[in-house]
C-alpha positions in Angstrom: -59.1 -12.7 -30.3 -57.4 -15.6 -28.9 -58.3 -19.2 -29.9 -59.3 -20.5 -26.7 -61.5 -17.3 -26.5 -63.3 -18.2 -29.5 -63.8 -21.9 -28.8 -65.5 -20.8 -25.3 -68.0 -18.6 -27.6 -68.3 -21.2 -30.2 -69.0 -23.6 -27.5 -72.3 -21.3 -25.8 -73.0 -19.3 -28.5 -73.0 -21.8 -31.9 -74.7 -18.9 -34.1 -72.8 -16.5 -36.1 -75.5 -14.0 -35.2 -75.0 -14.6 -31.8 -71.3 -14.7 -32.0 -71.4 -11.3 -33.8 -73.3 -10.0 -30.9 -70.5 -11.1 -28.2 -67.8 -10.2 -29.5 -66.0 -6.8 -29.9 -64.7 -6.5 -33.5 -65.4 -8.4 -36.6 -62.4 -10.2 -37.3 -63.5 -13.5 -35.0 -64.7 -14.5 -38.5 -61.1 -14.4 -39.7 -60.6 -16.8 -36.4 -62.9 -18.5 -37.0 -61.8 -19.9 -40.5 -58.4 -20.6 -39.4 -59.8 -22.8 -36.6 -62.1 -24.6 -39.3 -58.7 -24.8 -41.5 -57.0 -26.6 -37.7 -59.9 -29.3 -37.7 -61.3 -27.6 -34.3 -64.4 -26.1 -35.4 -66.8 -26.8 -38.5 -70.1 -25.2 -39.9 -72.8 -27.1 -40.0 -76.4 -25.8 -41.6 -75.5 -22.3 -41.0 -74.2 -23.2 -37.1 -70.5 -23.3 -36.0 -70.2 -26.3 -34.0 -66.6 -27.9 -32.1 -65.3 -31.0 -32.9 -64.1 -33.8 -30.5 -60.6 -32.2 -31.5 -61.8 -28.5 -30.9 -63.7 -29.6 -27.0 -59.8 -31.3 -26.4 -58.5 -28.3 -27.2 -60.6 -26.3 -24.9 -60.6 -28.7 -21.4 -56.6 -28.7 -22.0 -56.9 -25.1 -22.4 -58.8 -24.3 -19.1 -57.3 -27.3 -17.2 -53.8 -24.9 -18.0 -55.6 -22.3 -16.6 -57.0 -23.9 -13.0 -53.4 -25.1 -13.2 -51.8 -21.2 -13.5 -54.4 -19.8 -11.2 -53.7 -22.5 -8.2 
């Protein structure tokens, strides 16, 4: 799953339940860590929350995308 991909869920969805739920395999948790390890996301009384790094990372990643799609 690609990082931007799991940012957006992080972002709607911040419960690992819920995460579980949406996506299609199990190794987002794997992702997940490695975006934890980057400073973008960090877990917070059970919750998986962004940080002002991670919400950057994801405007810059969808203003790329308005950008590719005009």
């Amino acid at each position: 799953m690609a990082a931007a991909q799991l940012l957006c869920l992080v972002a709607k969805y911040p419960h690992p339940t819920a995460l579980a739920r949406r996506a299609r395999d199990r190794s987002f948790f794997v992702g997940l860590r490695h975006l934890e390890g980057e400073g973008l996301v960090y877990r917070r009384k059970g919750l998986y929350r962004l940080t002002a790094a991670g919400y950057d990372e994801l405007f810059a990643v969808d203003a790329v995308a308005r950008l590719l799609s005009l």
